[in-house]
C-alpha positions in Angstrom: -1.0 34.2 -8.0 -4.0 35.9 -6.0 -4.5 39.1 -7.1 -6.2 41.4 -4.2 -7.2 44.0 -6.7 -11.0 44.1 -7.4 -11.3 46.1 -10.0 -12.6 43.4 -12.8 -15.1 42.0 -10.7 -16.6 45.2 -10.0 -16.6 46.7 -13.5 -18.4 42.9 -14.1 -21.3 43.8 -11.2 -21.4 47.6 -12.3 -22.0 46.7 -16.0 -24.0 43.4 -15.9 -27.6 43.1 -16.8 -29.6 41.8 -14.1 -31.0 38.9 -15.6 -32.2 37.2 -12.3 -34.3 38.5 -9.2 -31.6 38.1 -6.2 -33.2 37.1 -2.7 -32.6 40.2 -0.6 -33.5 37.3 2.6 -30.4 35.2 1.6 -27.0 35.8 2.7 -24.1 34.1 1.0 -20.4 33.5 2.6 -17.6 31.7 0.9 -15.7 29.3 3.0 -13.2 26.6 3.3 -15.3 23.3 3.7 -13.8 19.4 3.6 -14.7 17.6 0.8 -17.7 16.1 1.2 -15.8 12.5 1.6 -13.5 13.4 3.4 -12.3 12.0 6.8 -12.7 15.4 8.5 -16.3 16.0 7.0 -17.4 12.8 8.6 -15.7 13.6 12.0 -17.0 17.0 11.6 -20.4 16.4 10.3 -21.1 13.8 12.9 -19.7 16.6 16.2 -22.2 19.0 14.8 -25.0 16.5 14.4 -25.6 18.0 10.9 -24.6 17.3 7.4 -24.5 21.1 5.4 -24.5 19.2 2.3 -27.6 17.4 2.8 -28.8 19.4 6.0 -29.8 15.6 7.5 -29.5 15.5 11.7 -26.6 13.2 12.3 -26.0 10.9 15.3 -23.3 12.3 17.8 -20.2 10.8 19.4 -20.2 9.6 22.4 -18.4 11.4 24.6 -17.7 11.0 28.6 -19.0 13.8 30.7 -21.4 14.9 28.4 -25.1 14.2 27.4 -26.6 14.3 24.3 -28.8 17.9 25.2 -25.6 18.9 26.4 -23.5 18.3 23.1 -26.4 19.2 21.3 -26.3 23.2 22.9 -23.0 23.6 22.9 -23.0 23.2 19.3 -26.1 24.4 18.1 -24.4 27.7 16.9 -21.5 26.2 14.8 -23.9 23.4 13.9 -26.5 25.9 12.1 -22.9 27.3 9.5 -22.0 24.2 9.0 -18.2 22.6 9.2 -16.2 25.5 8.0 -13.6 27.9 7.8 -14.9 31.3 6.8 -12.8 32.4 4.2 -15.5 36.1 3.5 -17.9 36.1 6.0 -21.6 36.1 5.4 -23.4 39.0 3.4 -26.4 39.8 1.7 -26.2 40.5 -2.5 -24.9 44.0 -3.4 -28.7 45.4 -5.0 -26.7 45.4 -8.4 -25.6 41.8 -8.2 -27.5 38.8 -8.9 -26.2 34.8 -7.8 -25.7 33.4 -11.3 -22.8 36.6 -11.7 -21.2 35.8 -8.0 -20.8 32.1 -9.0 -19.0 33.3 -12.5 -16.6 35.4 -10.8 -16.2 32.7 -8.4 -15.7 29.9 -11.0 -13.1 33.2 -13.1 -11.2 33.7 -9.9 -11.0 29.7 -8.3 -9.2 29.2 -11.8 -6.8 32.0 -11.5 -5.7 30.7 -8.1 -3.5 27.9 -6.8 -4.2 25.8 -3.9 -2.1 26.4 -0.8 -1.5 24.2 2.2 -3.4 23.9 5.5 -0.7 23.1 8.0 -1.5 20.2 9.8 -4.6 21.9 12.4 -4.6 21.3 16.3 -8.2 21.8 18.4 -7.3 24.9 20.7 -9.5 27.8 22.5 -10.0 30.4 21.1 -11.9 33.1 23.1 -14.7 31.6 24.6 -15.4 28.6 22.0 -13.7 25.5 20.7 -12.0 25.4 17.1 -9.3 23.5 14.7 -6.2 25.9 14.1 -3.3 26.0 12.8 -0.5 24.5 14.4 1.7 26.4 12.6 1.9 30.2 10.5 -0.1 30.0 7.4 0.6 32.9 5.0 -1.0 31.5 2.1 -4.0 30.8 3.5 -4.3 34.7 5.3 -3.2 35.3 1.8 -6.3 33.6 0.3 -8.9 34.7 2.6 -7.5 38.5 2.4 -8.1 37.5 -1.6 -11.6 36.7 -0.5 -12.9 39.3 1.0 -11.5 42.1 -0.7 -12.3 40.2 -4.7 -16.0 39.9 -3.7 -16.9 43.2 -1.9 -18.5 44.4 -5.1 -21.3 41.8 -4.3 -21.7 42.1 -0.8 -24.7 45.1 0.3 -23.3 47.0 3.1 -24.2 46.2 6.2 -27.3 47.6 7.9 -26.6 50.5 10.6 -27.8 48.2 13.3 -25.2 45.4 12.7 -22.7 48.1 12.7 -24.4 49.0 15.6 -24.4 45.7 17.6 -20.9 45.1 16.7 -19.4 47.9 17.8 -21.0 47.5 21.4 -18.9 44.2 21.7 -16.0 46.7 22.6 -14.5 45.8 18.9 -10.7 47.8 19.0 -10.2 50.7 16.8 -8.7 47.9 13.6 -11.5 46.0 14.1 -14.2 49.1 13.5 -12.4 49.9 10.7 -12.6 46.5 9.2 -16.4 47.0 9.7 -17.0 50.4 8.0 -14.4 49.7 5.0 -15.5 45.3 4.7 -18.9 45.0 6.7 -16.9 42.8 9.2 -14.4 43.0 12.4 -12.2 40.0 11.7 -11.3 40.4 8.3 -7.6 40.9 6.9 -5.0 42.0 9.4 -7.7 40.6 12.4 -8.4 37.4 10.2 -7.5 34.0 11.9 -8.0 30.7 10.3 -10.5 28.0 12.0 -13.1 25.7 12.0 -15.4 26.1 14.6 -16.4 23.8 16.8 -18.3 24.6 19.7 -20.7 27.7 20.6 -19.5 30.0 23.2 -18.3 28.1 26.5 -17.3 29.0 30.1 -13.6 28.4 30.4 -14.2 25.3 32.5 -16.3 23.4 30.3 -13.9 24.9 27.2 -10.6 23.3 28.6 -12.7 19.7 29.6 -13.7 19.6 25.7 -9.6 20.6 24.3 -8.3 16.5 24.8 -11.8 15.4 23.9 -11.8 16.8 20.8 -8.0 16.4 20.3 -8.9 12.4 20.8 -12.1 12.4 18.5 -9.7 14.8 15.6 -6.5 12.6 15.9 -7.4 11.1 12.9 -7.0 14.0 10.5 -4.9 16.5 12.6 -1.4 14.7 11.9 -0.9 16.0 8.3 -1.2 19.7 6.3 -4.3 19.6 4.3 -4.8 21.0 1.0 -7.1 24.1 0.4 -8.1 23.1 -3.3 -11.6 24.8 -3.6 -13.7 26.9 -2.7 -17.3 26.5 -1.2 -20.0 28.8 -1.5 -22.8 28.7 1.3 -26.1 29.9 1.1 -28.5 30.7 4.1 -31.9 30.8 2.7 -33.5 33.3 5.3 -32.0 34.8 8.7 -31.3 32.0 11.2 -32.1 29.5 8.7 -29.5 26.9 8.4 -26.6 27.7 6.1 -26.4 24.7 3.0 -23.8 24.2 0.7 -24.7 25.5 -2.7 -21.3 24.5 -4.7 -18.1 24.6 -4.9 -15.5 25.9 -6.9 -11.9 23.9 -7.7 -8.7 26.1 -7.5 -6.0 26.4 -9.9 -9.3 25.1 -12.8 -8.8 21.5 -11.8 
């Protein structure tokens, strides 16, 4: 069961003793990420041209219509997160927390939860960029990410008054601001949609040319419902540094 109360975690933060320095450069985001073998992390991996695990440049696909400079610019903003879902998005360490307690509630609360199923995912637009989605409702998974952010917020340091700032000029509507000042982000809970990003932000031509491309190059793993049965936590070392996997964290203590 995924209990969206917070309250242990945060008596755990309030009353810990720091016993490590936590690098106010880093930001942290817990995601849904393939494992590492996986079919989809290959596919994935190789579309971005990076490997998160390893953070090793990977060869791309060919693909018709497009050049490697091209590919390469259209994906250099998903390519820097990694392949992911973001399950809470990106924050910086509450000045109270340190990593070594994050990871322990982590590891507490991956045990205390079951894994859920991905319905099989379909590539779709979404906005202005490219992701895997759903093909079909998934209320365990808003379930889980709703679990996500509101579990951790004890860690996360509020977010600066010019992010707030700069988000609210993208014309964000009035449940999106309020998902900023009460979770530090827009497209959390009610706004939350589940994907894994593909692409950086396209015009709508170039967007609907890459759909069947990427249908074609996904076709391998889009035919079945994945399984959700860990979590990963990212780490990105220093603003605009590339985001790494630090470790993951096995659902339902498996």
């Amino acid at each position: 069961m995924i209990d969206l109360c917070p309250s242990s975690i945060t008596a755990n933060v309030k009353g810990m003793v720091v016993s490590e320095p936590a690098d106010r450069n880093a930001r942290y985001a817990i995601y849904w990420a393939p494992p590492d073998d996986s079919v989809l992390a290959r596919i994935g991996a190789a579309w971005l041209g990076r490997d998160a695990v390893t953070d090793r440049a990977l060869p791309r696909p060919t693909v018709v219509g497009f050049d490697d400079a091209t590919l390469a610019a259209l994906t250099a903003e998903p390519r820097r997160y990694g392949l992911h879902a973001t399950l809470k998005p990106p924050f910086g360490l509450a000045t109270a927390a340190t990593v070594s307690a994050l990871e322990a509630a982590l590891t507490e609360f991956a045990a205390a939860t079951a894994p859920v199923v991905l319905p099989a995912l379909q590539v779709s637009r979404i906005g202005n960029f490219v992701a895997l989605v759903p093909a079909a409702p998934a209320p365990a998974v808003q379930a889980l990410a709703d679990a996500c952010v509101a579990q951790f917020d004890a860690y996360r340091a509020p977010a600066s008054d010019d992010e707030v700032a700069r988000r609210n000029a993208a014309g964000l509507t009035p449940a999106q601001r309020a998902n900023l000042r009460r979770w530090g982000y827009p497209y959390v809970m009610e706004e939350f949609r589940f994907h894994v990003t593909l692409t950086g932000p396209l015009e709508p031509a170039t967007g609907n040319r890459l759909v069947p491309v990427l249908s074609a190059l996904f076709a391998e793993v889009t035919a079945a419902p994945l399984a959700i049965d860990a979590l990963a936590l990212f780490v990105e070392p220093g603003r605009g540094q590339p985001f790494r996997l630090r470790r993951r964290f096995a659902l339902g203590g498996r």
